[in-house]
Each structure stands twice: as C-alpha cells, then as structure tokens.
N, C-alpha and C positions, 0 to 999 in steps of 0.2 A: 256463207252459203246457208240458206233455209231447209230445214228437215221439214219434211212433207209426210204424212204415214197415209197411206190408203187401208182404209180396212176392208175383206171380204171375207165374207159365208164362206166358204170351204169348201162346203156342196153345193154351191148355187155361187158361181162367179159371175161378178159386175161386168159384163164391159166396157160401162158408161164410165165406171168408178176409173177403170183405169184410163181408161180415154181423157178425161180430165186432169188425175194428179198425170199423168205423161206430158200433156199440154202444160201443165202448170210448171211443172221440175223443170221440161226443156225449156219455156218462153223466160225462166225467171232462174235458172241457174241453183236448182236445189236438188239436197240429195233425198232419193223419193224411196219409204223405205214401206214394201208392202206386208201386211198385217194379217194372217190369216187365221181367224179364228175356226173352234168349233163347237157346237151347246151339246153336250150332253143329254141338256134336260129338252132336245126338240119334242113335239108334243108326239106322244108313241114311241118315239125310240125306246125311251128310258124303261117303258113296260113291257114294251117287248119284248128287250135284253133281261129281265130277271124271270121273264117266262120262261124264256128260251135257253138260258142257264141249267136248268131243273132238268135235261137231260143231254144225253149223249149227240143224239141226234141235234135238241136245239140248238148244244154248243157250238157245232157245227156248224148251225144255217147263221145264229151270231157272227160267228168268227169271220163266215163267206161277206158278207153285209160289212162287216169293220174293215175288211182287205180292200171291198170295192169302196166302202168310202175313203180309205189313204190313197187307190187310184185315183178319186174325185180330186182329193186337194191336190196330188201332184202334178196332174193335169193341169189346175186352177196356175199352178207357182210358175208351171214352166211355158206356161200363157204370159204372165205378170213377165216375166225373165224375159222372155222374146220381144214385147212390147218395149222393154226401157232399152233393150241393144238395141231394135233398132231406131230406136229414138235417141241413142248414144246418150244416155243420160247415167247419173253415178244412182245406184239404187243398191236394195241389201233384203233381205227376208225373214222375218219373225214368223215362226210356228208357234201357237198358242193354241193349246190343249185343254185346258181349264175352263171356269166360267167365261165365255164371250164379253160378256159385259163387263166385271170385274177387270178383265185382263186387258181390254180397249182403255177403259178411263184408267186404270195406270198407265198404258202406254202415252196417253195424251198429255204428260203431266213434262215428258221429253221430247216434245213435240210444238213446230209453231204452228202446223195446221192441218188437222184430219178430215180427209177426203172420203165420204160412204155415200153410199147408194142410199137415197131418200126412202128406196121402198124396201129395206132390208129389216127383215124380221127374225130370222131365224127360226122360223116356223113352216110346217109345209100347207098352214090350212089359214093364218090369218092376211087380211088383205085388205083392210081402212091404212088410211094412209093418215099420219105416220102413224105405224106400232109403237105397238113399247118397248119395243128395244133402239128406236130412234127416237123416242120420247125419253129416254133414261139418259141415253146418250146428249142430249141439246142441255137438262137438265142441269148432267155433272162433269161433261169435259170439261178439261182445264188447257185447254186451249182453241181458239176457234173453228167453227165443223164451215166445210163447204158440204150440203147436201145436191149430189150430182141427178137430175132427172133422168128420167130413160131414156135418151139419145140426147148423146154428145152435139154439142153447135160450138165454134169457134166463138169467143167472145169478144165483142166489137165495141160494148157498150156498158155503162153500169147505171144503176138505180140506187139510189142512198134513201133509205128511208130514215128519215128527221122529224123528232116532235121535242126537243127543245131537251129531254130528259137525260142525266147523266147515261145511262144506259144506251142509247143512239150514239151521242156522241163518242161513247165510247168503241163502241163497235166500225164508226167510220173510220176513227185512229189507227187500231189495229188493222183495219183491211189496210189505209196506207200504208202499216210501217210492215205487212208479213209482204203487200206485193205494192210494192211502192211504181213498180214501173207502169203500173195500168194505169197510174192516172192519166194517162196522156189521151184516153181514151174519152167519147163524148161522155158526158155525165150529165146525167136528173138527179137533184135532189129533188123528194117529193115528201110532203108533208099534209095529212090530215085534222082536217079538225070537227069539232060540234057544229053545232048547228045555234050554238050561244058565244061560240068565239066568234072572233074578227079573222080575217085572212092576211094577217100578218106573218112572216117569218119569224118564230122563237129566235129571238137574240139576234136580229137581224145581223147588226153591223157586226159582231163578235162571230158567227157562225160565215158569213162571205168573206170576211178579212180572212177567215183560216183557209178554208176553200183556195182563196184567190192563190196560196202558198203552195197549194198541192195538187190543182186540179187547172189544167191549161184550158177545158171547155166545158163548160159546165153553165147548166140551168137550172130554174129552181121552177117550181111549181106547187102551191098552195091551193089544197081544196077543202067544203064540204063533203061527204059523201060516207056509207056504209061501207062495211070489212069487203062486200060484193061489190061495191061502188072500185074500191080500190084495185081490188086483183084485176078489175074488168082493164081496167087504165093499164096497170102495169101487163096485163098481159096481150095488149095491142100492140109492146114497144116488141115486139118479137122474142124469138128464143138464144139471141145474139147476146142475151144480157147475162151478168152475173147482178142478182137483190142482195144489199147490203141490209141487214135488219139486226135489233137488238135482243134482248135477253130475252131466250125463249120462259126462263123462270117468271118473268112480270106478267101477274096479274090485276094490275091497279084499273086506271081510268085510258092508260094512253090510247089512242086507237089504232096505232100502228104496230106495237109489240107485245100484245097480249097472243095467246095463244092459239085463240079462233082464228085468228087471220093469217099466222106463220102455218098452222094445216093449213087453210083454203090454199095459199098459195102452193104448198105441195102438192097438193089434189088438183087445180086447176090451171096452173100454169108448167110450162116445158122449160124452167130455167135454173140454172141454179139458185142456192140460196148461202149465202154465206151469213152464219150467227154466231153472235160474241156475246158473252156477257161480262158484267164488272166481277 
C-alpha cells in the first residue's frame, strides 16, 4: 500500500487538493495521510502579534484571532476526515505547528507522493503562480509532488514529457512505479526540440521498447516549437490529463524541464502536474 500526504494551509483549505489525493488513495489503494500546516511568519501576522502583545487589551484581540484560527484548521481536518469516510479510504492526520516549509519537506522524506494545491502560498497578499512556497517545495521534496489545479477533473489520460535526459526518464519511472495502474490509460509522449535538431525520438528504440512494457496505448509526438508553442498543445488535450514532467531544479538547455515552461503550465493550463526529480 502507497502513502499518499496531502498538504494544506490550515487557514485556507484546498478542496482541489483533497479532491485528488481522495481520487488517488481510493483508485490506487493507498493510505492518504493529510498534512496540515501553519506559517507563523504569514505576512502581518507575525507584527501584529508582538504589537498586540504590549497590552492587556492586545493580548486579548491576539488570543481571540489564535482561537479563531484553531477553529479554521479544525474545520479544514474535519472536512479532510468526512472526505476519506466517505470515500471509505485508510487515512490519518498530522498537525504541524512549526515552519510550513521545513515541516512538509521532512514529511516528504516518508512519503511516496505529495499531493498540494499549485497555488498555495501561504500568504494572504501574494498571487503569481507558482510562489515560493511551491517553488521551495518542487526544489527540495524528496519525493514526487502532484500539483493539483483549481478544479478537480477525473483523469482519463496522461502526457509524458521526454527529451531524452536522465531526469525525464526518470520521472516517467517513478510516475509508473508510485501509480502503476494508470498505465492503462491513453498516453502522449511528447517531446520538444530546436529548431537545429532533427525530429527524431531521443533513443528511439531503447525509450518505445520500455513504453511498450508499461503503457498498453500510447503515442508519441515530436515537435519544434516555443515553451508557448508547447503549453498551447498540451493544453488542447483537455483537463482530463495528468503532465508528467522532470526536475523542476534543471536549468540547462532542455526545452521541456526548465523552469519557464513547468510555471507556464501552472499558470495556463487546468491540469495537474506531476514532478520528479533525480
């Protein structure tokens, strides 16, 4: 059985987030274990509280604000909790009071696959997609992130992006071996190139022999085209899809896994994204 962690804001519940790891735990038999952080350092809080410290009175309006936000998460859990009963699924609940960030990438470390909301910040005022706190997270979990979009669609279909580099292939490996059962599912591999290469498949016969082992329907497709060229493509195949894509850390030459085009596709397409790296 696959552990599954979904992470949420505390005061700002997903419910794309859960809508996914629930889809995911029940289609694939994993135990789904939700993660609830809190920041301290959200932007104002933190000043507020050592103003409002300084007296009687502020301790007061403090302490009213801390009560209602332990209402907020408890709220959030016992949403999470309703969700997995009735989706009769095995699940469990981590409360994490600490830094957010810190306390997520340890939890990823026992983990085969964390489930968050693409546009979770932790913030009440920033809104480019992704923040930085979904940039810290792609950077250094240590094990694969699904980022879920703002509304849940059943997935019908997958998209593998392939440019030939250990890092691609590595991240299609791990998507088979955490949900092995989706292969069954139609599949695109899709692959970019210059406008000075050839439109050949990297490693032709060594990348469809492994394919042919894991993936009962599957296409390939090989193009020219710009990081806009590309999302345009993938974002015609619908919202039915889960994007398989590699290391958000590479910045080299590839055109597929560099970090311009893993944002575009959070900012313009409705699908998820699943990323690995080596």
């Amino acid at each position: 059985m696959k552990k599954i962690i979904a992470a949420f804001d505390s005061l700002g519940f997903s419910e794309s987030t859960l809508q996914y790891a629930v889809f995911l735990a029940k289609e694939y038999n994993a135990h789904l274990v939700g993660v609830f952080l809190r920041q301290s350092t959200r932007i104002g809080y933190a000043v507020y509280a050592t103003i409002a410290r300084q007296s009687d009175s502020g301790r007061s309006i403090f302490d009213a604000i801390d009560n209602a936000d332990k209402a907020t998460m408890n709220k959030a859990i016992m949403d999470f909790e309703a969700g997995c009963r009735k989706a009769k699924i095995n699940y469990s609940v981590h409360r994490n009071r600490k830094n957010a960030l810190e306390e997520l990438l340890h939890e990823t470390a026992f983990a085969d696959l964390l489930v968050i909301d693409a546009r979770e910040t932790f913030s009440y005022i920033e809104k480019n997609l992704p923040g930085w706190f979904i940039k810290n997270v792609l950077q250094d979990a240590q094990c694969p992130v699904l980022l879920a979009p703002a509304k849940f669609t059943p997935v019908k279909k997958l998209i593998l992006l392939y440019d030939g580099s250990p890092s691609s292939i590595q991240a299609i490996k791990m998507f088979n071996y955490i949900l092995p059962e989706m292969s069954s599912l139609e599949t695109k591999v899709l692959t970019a190139k210059d406008d000075n290469s050839n439109l050949h498949l990297p490693d032709n016969r060594l990348m469809k022999e492994w394919m042919k082992r894991h993936h009962a329907h599957v296409t390939y497709q090989v193009l020219r085209g710009t990081e806009k060229k590309i999302v345009s493509i993938i974002s015609r195949e619908g919202d039915d899809v889960i994007i398989v894509a590699g290391s958000y850390q590479r910045s080299g030459l590839s055109m597929l896994f560099h970090k311009s085009l893993a944002d575009l596709l959070l900012r313009q397409t409705n699908a998820p994204v699943f990323i690995a790296h080596l």
